[in-house]
N, C-alpha and C positions, 0 to 999 in steps of 0.2 A: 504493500500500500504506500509505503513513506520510503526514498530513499536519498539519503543525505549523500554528496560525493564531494571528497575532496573539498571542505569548504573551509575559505582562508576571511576574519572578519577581523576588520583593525576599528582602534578608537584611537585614530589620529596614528599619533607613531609606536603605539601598542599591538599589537599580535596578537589576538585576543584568541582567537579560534586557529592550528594552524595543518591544514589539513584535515579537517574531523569528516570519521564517516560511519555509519550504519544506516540498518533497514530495519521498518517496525513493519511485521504481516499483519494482512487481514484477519482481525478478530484476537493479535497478541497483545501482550500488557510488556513493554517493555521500559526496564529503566536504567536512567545516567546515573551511575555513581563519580565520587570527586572531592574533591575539599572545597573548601572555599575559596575560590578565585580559580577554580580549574578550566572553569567556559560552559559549565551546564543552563545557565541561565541564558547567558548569550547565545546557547541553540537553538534556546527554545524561541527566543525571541526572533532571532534572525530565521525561523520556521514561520513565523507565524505574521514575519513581514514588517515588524516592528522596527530591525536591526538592515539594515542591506549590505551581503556579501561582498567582498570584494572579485571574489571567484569562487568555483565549485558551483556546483547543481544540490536543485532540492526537488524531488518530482511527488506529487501526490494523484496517486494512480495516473500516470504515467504525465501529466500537466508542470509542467514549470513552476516554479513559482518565487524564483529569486526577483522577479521585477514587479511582482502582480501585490495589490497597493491591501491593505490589513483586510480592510470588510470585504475584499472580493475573496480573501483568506477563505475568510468565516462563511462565504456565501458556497466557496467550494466543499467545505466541511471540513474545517479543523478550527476546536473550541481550544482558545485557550484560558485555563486559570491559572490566573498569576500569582507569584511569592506574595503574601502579607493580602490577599482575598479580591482585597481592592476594589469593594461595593459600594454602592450608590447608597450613604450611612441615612443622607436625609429621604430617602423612598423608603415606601415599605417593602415585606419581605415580598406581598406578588406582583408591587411596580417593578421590583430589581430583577426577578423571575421574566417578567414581562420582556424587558429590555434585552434579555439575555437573546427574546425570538425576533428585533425587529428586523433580521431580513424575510420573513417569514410573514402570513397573512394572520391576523389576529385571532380571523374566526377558527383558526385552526389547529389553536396552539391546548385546546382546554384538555385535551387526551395527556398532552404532553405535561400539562398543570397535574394532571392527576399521578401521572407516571413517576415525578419529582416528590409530590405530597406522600407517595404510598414509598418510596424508596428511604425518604427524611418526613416522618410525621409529625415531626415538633416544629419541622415548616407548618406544617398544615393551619397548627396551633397557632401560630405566632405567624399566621398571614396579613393579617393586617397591621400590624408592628415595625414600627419603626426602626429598620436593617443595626441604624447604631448603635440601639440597645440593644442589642441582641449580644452574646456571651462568645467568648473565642468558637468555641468547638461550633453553635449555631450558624455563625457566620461563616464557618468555611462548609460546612453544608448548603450555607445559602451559596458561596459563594460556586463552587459544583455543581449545585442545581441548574443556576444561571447559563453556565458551560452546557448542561444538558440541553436547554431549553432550545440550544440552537439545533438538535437536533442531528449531532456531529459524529464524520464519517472517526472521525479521529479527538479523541480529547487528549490534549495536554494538558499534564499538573506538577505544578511549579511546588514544590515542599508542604503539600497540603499537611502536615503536623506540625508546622512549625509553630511557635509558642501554648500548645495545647495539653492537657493533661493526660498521663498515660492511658488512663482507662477511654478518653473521646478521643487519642490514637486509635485506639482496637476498633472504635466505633465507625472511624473517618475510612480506613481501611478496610474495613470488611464491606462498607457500601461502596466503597471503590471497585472491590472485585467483584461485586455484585454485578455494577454495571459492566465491565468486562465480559463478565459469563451470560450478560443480556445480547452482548455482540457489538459493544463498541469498542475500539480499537484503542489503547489506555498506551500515551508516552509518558510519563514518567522521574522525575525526579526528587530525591527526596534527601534527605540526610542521614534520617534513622533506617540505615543500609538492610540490618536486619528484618525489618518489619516487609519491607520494598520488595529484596529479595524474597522474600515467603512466599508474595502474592503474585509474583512476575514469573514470564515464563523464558526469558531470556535478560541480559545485562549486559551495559556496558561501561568500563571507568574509562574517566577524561584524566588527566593530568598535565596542567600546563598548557590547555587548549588542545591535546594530542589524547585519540585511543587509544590507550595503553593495552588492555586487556579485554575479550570477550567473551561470552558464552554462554551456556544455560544457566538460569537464577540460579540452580541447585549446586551447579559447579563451581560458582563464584563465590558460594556461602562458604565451601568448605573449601574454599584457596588459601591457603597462605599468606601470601601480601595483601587478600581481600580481606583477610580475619584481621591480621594487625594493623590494617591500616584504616578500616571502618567497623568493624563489628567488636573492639575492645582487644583483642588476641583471642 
């Protein structure tokens, strides 16, 4: 479905990406492992049309998309949720939901309201609620949902755990796979390597803007440099 080649992406006289490449299949959940500063975020952005390549290809089923402008991204089908959720605090939870569908027709989107509500039902709850008050773990359900809404060949997620509590980890996580095993195609990023891996069906680490290492989730978990150098030793 997704395949990155050779992609080179500078910020100014920075190097940021240099050469990065992999491929996500139809229907897999796959994720960048990394430190911080390695260029996981910069792929996903420069995927998603945010960032523009200096060179290298991105094809999503088989279309270009190094030059093609963010919302025609979104229009082609790739959702992306960003690090830190990034919602619309003064909407409520089904304006923000809402926004997630507007390249999509209105009257069409209520199957896909219900699809979200039955997936996170404390959205349900807290639909008419104003996004900002809503509690870490809430908001990155809202803010996932929102990704759903568009109704995407491919979703990306940018560190969906990050500042949340272990137990609405397990939570964030397991409706993540959920949506995967419904048939949408999950890229991936996250910190807590351990958790990512578990639910992924392939991996791949960046270092330095460069793939280092790749293969199945399973084989990553029990590497060596993957143990010590993310999952504790």
């Amino acid at each position: 479905m997704l395949e990155v080649r050779d992609l080179h992406v500078y910020y100014g006289a920075i190097h940021a990406l240099k050469g990065v490449f992999f491929s996500v299949a139809r229907g897999e959940m796959v994720t960048l492992l990394g430190a911080n500063g390695a260029g996981k975020t910069t792929t996903l952005k420069t995927i998603s049309g945010l960032i523009r390549p200096r060179s290298g290809s991105i094809e999503l089923l088989g279309q270009h998309l190094e030059k093609v402008e963010p919302h025609e991204i979104v229009r082609l089908g790739v959702a992306h949720v960003p690090e830190g959720r990034k919602i619309f605090a003064r909407l409520t939870v089904l304006e923000n939901l809402k926004t997630g569908a507007y390249t999509r027709r209105l009257s069409a989107i209520s199957q896909d309201l219900e699809m979200v509500f039955t997936l996170f039902p404390r959205l349900r709850e807290r639909m008419r609620q104003v996004a900002g008050t809503l509690s870490g773990g809430e908001q990155q359900m809202l803010a996932i949902g929102r990704g759903l809404m568009a109704r995407p060949k491919l979703l990306i997620l940018d560190e969906p755990s990050m500042g949340l509590a272990p137990v609405i980890v397990e939570q964030i996580f397991d409706r993540i796979r959920a949506v995967n095993q419904e048939g949408v195609t999950v890229l991936l990023v996250e910190q807590n390597a351990a958790m990512a891996l578990a639910i992924s069906h392939r991996g791949y680490v960046l270092e330095t803007g460069m793939v280092i290492m790749k293969g199945k989730a399973a084989d990553l978990a029990t590497n060596d440099q993957v143990r010590q150098a993310y999952l504790g030793g």
